[in-house]
Residue frames as qw, qx, qy, qz and C-alpha x, y, z in Angstrom:
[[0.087, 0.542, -0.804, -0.228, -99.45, -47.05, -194.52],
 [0.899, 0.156, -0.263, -0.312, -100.40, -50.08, -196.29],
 [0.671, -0.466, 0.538, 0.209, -98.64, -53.42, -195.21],
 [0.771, 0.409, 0.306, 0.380, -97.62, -54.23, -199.12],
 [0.100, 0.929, -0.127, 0.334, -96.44, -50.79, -199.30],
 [0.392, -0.733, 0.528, -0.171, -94.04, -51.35, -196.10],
 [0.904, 0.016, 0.389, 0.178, -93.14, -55.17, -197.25],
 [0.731, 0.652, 0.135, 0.149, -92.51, -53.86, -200.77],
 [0.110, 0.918, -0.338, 0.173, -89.92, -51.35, -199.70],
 [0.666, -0.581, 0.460, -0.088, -88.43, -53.67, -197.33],
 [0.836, 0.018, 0.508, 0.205, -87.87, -56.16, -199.69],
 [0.472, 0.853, -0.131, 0.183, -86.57, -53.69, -202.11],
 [0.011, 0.911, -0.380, 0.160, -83.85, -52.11, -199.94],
 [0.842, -0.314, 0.439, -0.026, -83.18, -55.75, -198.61],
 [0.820, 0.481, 0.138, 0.277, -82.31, -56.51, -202.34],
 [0.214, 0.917, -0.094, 0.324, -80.39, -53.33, -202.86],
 [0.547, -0.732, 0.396, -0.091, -78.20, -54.16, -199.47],
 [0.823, -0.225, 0.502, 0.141, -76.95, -57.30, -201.15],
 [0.680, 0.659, 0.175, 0.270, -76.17, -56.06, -204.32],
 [0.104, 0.931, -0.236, 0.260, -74.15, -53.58, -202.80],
 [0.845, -0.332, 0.414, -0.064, -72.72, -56.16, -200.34],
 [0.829, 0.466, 0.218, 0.218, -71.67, -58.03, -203.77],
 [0.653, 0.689, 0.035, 0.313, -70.11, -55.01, -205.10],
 [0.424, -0.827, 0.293, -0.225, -68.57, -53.78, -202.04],
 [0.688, -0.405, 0.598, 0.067, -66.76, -57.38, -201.70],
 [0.134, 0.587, -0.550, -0.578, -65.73, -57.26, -205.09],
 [0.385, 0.120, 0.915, 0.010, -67.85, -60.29, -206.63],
 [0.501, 0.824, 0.261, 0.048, -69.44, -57.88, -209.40],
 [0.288, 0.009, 0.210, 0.934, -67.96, -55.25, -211.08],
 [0.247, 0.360, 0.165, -0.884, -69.55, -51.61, -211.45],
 [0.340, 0.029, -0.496, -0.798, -71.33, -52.55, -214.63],
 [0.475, -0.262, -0.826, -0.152, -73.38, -55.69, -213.26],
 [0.067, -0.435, -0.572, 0.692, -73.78, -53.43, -209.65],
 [0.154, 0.357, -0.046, -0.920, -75.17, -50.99, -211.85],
 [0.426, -0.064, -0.740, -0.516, -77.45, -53.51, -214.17],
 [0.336, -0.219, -0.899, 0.178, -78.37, -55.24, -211.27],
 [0.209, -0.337, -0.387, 0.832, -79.98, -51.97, -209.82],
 [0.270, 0.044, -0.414, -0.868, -81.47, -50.60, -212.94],
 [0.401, -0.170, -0.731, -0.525, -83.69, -53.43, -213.14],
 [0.008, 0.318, 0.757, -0.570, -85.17, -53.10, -209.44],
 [0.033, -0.535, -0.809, -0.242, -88.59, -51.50, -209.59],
 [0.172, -0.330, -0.509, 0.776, -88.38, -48.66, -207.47],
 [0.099, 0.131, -0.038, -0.986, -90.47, -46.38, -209.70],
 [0.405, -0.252, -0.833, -0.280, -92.86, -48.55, -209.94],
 [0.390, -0.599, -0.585, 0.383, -93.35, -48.60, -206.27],
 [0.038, 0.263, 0.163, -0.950, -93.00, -44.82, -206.18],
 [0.327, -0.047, -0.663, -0.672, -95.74, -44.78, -209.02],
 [0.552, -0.461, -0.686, -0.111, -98.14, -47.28, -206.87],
 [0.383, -0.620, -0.612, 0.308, -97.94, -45.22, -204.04],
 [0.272, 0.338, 0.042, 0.900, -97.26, -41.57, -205.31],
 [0.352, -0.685, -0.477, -0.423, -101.01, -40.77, -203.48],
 [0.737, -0.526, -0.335, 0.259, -100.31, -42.48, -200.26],
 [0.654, 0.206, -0.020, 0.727, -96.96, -40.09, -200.34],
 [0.070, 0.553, 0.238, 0.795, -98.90, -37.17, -200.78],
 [0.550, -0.631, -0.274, -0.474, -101.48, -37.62, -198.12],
 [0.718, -0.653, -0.236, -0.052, -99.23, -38.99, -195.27],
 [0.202, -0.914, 0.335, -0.105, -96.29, -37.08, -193.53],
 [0.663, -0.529, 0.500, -0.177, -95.20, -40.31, -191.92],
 [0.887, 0.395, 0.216, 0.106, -94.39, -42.20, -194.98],
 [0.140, 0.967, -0.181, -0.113, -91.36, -39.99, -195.04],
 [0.590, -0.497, 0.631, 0.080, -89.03, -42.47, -194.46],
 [0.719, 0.315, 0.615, 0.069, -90.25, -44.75, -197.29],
 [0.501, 0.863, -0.046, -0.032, -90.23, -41.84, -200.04],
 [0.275, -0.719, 0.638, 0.023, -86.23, -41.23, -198.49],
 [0.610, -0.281, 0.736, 0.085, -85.53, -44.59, -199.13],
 [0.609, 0.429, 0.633, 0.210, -87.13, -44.77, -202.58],
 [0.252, 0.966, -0.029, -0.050, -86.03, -41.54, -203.78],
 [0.225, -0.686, 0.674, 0.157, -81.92, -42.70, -202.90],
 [0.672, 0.077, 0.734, -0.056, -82.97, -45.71, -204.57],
 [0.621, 0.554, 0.499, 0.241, -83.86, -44.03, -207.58],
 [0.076, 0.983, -0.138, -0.093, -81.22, -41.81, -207.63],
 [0.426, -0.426, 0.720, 0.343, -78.39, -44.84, -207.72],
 [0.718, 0.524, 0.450, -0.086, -80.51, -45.91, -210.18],
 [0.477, 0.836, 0.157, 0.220, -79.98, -43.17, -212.86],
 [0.165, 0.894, -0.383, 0.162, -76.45, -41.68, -211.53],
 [0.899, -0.342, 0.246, 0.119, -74.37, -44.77, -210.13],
 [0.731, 0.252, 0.106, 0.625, -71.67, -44.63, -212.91],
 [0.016, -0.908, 0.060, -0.413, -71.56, -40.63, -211.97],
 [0.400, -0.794, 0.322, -0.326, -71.18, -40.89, -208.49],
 [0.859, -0.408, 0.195, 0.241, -68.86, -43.95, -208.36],
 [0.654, 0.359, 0.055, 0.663, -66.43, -42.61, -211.02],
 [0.273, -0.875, 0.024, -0.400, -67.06, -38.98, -208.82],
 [0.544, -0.703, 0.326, -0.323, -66.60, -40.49, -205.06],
 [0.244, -0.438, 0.843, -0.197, -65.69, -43.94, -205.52],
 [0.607, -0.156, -0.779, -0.027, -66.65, -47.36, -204.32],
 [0.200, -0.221, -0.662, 0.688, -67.17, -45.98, -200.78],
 [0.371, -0.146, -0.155, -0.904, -70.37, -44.18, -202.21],
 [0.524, 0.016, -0.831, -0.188, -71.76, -47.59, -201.81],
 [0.507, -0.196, -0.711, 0.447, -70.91, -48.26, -198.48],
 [0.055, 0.176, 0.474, -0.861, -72.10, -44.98, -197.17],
 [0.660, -0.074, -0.232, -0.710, -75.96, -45.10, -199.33],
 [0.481, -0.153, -0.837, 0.211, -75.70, -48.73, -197.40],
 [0.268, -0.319, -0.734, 0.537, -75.85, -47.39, -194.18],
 [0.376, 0.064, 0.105, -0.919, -78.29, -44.49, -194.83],
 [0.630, -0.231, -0.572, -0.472, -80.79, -47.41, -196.01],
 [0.488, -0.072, -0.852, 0.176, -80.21, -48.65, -192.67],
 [0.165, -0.126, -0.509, 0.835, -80.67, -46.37, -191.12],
 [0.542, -0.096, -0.221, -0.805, -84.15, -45.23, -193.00],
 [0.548, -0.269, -0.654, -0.448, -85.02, -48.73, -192.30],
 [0.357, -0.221, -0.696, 0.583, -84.66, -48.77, -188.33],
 [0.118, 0.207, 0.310, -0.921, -86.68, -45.63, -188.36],
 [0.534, -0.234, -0.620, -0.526, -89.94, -47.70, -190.58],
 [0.495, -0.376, 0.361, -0.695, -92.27, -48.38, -188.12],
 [0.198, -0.070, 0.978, 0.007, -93.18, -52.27, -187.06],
 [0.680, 0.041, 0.041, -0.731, -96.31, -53.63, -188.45]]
């Protein structure tokens, strides 16, 4: 694992916590939670490290976290007109939980 690689994510999902935060405490609305998301990078970062992915096991966390990332991406208006606004709150705490289980570096 690269340290830009383990920053990058961090400071993704960091973003991604407060946006939901935001929309969670009603200070967006679904369309600007859902703009505000679109325009994150994540597939980029998959993309810049699709290799690293391949080759190490332990990166498993990171893919998890950028794979739920780019799945609110492309189905947020699904799955909040589906489950809710509490979809939010529960892909919150799975980021947290992916990120307690990133290793320190």
């Amino acid at each position: 694992m690269t340290h830009a690689m383990h920053e990058s994510v961090v400071a993704l999902i960091n973003e991604v916590r407060q946006v939901i935060d935001q929309f969670l405490r009603s200070r967006i609305d679904v369309e600007e939670f859902s703009a505000k998301l679109k325009a994150l990078d994540v597939k980029d970062i998959l993309v810049t490290y699709k290799e690293d992915f391949k080759k190490n096991a332990e990166l498993v966390y990171y893919l998890d976290a950028l794979m739920l990332l780019s799945s609110l991406q492309d189905e947020l208006d699904f799955q909040v007109a589906e489950y809710g606004a509490n979809v939010a709150l529960e892909d919150m705490r799975y980021l947290e939980e992916l990120l307690d289980k990133f290793p320190e570096t």
